[in-house]
DRENTORKOL-3810 file (N, C-alpha, C; in nm, 4 decimals):
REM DRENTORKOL-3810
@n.u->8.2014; n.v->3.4686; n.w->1.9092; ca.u->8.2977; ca.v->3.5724; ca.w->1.8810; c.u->8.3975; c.v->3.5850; c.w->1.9959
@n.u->8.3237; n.v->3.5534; n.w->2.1292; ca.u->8.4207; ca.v->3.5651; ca.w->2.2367; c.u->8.5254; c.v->3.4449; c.w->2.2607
@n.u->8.4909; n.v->3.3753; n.w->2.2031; ca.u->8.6047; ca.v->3.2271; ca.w->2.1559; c.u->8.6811; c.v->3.2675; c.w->2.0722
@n.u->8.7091; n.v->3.3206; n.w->1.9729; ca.u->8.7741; ca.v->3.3733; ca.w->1.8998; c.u->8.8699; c.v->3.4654; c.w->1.9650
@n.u->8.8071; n.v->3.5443; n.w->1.9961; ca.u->8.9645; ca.v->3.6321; ca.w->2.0805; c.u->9.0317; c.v->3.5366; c.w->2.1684
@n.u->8.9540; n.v->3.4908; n.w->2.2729; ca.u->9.0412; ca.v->3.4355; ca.w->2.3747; c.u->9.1303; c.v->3.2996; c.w->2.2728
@n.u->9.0751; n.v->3.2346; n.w->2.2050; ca.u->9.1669; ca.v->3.1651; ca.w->2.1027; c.u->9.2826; c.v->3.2522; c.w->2.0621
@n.u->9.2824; n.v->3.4024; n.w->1.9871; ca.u->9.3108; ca.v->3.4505; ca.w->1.9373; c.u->9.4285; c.v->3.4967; c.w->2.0353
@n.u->9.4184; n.v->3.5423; n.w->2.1275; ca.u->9.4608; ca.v->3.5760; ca.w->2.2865; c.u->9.5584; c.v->3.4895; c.w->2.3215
@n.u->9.5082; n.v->3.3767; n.w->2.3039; ca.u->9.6259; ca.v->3.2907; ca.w->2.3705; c.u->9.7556; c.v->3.2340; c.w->2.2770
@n.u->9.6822; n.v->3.2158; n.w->2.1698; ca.u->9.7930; ca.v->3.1717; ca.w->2.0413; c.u->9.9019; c.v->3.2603; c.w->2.0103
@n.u->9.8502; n.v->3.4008; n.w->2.0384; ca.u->9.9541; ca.v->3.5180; ca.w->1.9902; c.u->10.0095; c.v->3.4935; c.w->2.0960
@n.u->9.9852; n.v->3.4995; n.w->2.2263; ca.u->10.0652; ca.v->3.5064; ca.w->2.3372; c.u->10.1624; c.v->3.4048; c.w->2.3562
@n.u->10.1405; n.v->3.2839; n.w->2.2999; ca.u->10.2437; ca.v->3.1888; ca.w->2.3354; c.u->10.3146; c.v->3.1908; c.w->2.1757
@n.u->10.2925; n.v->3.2625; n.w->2.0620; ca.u->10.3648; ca.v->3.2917; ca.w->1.9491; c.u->10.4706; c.v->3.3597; c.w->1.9602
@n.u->10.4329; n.v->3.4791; n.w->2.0603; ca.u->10.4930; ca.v->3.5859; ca.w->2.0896; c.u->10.5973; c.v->3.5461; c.w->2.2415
@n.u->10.5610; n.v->3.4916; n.w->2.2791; ca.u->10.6777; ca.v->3.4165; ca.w->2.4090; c.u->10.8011; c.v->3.3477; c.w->2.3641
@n.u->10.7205; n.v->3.2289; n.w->2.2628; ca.u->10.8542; ca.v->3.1615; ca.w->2.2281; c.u->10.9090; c.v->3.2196; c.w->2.1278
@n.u->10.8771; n.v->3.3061; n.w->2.0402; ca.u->10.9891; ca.v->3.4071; ca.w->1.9383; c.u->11.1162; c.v->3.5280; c.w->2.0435
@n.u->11.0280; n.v->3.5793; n.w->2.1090; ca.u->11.1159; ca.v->3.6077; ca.w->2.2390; c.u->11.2031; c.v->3.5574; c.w->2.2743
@n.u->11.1392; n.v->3.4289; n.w->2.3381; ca.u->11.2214; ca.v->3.3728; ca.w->2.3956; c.u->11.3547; c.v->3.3236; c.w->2.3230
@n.u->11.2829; n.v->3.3019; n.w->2.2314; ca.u->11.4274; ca.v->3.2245; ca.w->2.1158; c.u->11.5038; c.v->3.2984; c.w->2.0720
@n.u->11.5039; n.v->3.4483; n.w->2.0593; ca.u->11.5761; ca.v->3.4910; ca.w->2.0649; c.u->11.6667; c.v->3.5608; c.w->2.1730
@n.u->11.6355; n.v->3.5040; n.w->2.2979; ca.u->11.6862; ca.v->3.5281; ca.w->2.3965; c.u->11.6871; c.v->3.6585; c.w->2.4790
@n.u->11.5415; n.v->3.6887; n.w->2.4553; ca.u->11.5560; ca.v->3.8226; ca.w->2.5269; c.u->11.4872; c.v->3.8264; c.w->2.6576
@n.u->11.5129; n.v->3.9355; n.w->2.7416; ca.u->11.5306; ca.v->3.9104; ca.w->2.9159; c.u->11.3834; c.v->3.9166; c.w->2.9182
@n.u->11.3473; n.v->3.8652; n.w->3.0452; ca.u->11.2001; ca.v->3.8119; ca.w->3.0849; c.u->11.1221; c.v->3.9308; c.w->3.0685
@n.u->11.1580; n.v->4.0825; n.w->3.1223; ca.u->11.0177; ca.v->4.1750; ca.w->3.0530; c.u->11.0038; c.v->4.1925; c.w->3.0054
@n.u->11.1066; n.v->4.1691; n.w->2.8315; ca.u->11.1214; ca.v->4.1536; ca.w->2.6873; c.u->11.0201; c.v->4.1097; c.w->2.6300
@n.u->11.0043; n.v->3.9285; n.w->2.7086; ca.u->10.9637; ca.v->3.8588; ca.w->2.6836; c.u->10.8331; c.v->3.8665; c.w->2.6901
@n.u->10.7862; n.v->3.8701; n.w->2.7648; ca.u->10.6545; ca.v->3.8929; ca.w->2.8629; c.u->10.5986; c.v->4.0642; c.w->2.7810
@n.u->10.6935; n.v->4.1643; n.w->2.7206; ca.u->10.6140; ca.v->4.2605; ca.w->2.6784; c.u->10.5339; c.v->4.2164; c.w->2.5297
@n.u->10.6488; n.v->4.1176; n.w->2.4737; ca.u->10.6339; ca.v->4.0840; ca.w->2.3419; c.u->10.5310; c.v->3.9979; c.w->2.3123
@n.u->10.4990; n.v->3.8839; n.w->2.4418; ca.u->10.3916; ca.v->3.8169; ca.w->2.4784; c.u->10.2587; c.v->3.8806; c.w->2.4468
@n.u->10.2611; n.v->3.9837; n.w->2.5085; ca.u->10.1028; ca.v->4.0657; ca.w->2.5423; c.u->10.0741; c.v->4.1519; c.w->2.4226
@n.u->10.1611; n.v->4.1502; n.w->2.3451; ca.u->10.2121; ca.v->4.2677; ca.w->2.1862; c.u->10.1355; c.v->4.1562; c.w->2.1143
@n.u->10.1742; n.v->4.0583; n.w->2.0877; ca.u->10.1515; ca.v->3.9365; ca.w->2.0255; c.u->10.0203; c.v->3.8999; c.w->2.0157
@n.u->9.9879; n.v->3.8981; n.w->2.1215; ca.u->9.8280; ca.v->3.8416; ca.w->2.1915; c.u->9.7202; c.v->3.9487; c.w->2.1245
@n.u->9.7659; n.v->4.0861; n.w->2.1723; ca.u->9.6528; ca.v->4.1923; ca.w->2.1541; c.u->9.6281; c.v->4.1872; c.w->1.9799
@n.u->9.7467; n.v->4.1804; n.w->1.8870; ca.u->9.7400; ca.v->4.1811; ca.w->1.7685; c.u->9.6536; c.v->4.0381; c.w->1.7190
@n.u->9.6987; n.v->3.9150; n.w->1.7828; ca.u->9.6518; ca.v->3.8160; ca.w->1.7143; c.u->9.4792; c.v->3.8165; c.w->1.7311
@n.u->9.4635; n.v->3.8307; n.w->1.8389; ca.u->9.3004; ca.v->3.8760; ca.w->1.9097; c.u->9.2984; c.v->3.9308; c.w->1.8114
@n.u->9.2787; n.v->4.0522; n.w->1.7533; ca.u->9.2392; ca.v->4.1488; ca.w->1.7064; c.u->9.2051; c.v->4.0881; c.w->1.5270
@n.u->9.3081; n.v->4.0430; n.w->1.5131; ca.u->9.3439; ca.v->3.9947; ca.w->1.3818; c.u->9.1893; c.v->3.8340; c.w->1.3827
@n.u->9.1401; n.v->3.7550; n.w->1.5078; ca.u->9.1039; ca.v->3.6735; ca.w->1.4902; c.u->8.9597; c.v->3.7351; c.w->1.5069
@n.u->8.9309; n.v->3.8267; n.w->1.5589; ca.u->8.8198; ca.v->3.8956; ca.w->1.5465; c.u->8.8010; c.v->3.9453; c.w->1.4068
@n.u->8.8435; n.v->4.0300; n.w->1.3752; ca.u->8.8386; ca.v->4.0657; ca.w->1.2138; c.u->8.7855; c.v->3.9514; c.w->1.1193
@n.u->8.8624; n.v->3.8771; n.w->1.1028; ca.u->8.8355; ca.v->3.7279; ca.w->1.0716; c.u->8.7360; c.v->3.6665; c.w->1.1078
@n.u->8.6490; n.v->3.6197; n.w->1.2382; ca.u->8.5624; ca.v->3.5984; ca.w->1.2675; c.u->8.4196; c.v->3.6686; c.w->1.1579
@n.u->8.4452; n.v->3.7980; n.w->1.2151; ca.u->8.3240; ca.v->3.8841; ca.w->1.1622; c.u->8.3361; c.v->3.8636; c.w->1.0067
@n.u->8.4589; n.v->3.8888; n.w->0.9267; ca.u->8.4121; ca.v->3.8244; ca.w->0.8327; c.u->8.3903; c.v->3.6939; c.w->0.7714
@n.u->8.4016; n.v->3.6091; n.w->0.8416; ca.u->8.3987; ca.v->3.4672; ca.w->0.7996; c.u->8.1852; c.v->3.4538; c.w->0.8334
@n.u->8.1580; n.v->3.5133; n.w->0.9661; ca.u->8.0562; ca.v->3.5028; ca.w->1.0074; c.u->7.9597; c.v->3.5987; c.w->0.9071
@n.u->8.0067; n.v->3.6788; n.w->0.8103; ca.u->7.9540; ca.v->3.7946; ca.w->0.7611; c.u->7.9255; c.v->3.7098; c.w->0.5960
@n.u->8.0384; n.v->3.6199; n.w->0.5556; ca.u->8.0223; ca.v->3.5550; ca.w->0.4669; c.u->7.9037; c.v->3.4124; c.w->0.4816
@n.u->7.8574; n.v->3.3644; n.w->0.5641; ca.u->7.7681; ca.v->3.2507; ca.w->0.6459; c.u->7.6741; c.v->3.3059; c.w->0.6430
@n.u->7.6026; n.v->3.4254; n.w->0.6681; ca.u->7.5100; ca.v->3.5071; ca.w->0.6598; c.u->7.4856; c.v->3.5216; c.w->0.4980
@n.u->7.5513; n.v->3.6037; n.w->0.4325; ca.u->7.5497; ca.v->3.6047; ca.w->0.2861; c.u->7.4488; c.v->3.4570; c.w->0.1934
@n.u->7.5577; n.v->3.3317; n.w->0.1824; ca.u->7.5490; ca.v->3.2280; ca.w->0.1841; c.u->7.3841; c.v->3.1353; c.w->0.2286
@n.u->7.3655; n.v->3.1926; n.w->0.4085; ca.u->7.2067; ca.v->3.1458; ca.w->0.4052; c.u->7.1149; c.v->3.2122; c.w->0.3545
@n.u->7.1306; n.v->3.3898; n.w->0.3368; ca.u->7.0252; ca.v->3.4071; ca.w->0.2741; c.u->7.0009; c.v->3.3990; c.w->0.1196
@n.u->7.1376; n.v->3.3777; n.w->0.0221; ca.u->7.1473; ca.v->3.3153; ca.w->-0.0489; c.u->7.0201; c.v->3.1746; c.w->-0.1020
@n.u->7.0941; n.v->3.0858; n.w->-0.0353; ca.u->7.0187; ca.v->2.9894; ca.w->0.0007; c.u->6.8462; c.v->3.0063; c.w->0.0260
@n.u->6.8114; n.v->3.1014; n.w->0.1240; ca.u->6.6659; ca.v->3.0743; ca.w->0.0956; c.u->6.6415; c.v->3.1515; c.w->0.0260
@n.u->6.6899; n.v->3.2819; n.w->-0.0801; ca.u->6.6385; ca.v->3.2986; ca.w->-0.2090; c.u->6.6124; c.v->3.1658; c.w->-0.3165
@n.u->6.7399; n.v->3.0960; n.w->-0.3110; ca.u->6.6893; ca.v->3.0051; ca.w->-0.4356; c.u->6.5961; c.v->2.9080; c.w->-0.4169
@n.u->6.6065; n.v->2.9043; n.w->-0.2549; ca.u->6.4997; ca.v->2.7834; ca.w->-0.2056; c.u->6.3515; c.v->2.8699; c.w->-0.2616
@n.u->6.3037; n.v->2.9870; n.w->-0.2365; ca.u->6.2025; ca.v->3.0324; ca.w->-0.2687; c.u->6.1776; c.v->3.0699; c.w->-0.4036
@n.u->6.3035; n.v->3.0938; n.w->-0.4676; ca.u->6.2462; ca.v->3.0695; ca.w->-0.6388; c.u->6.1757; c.v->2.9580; c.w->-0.6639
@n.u->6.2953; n.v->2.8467; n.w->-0.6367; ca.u->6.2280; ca.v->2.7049; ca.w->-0.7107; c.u->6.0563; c.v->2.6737; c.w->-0.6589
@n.u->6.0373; n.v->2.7205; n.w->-0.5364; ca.u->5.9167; ca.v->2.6780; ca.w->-0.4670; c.u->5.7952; c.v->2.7686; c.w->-0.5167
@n.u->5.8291; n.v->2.9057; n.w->-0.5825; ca.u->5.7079; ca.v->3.0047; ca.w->-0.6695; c.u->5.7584; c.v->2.9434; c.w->-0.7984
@n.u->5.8983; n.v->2.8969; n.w->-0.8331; ca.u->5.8455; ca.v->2.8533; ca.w->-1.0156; c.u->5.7532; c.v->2.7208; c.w->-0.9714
@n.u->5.7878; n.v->2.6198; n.w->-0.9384; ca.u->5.6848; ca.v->2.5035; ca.w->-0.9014; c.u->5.5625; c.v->2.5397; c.w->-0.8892
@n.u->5.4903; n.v->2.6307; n.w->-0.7861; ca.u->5.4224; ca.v->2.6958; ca.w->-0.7743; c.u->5.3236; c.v->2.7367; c.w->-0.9408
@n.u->5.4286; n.v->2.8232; n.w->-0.9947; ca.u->5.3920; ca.v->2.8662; ca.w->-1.1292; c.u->5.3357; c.v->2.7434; c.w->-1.2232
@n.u->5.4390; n.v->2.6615; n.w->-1.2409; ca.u->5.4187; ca.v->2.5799; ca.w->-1.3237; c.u->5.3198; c.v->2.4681; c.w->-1.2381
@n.u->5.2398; n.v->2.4321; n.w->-1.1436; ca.u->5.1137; ca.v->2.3546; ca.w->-1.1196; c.u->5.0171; c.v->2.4278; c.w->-1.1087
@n.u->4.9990; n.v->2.5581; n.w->-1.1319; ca.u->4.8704; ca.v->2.6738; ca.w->-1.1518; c.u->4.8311; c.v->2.6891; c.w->-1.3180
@n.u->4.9767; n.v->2.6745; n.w->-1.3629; ca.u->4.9382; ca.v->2.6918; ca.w->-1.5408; c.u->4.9094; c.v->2.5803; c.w->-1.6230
@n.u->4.9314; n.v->2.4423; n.w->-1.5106; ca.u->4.8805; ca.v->2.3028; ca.w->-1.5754; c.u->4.7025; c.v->2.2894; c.w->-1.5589
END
């Protein structure tokens, strides 16, 4: 999760530099819009994280429900043979 922000951290920050910059605005412009950029994209890649990580969770326990059906029907069906 802490990869994610600092990913998140740095991408906004250099998103947010060169839109600045390109539009030509003066260096504490730049540099405010930088750190504006950053805090939002962080934020935004956290959100994301948790739910991407929230959906992976879902998914495995998913998974060992059906793994444990098939293994009590099997189960079932070599007790009733």
């Amino acid at each position: 999760m802490k990869s994610l922000l600092i990913i998140g951290g740095l991408l906004g920050f250099c998103i947010g530099l060169l839109f600045s910059w390109a539009e030509q605005g003066s260096g504490p412009a730049c540099l405010w819009h930088a750190c504006l950029a950053a805090y939002v994209t962080a934020v935004l890649m956290r959100w994301w994280g948790a739910a991407w990580r929230k959906g992976l969770e879902e998914s495995l326990h998913e998974r060992q429900f059906i793994s444990e059906q098939v293994r009590l029907s099997s189960l079932s069906k070599a007790s009733k043979s």
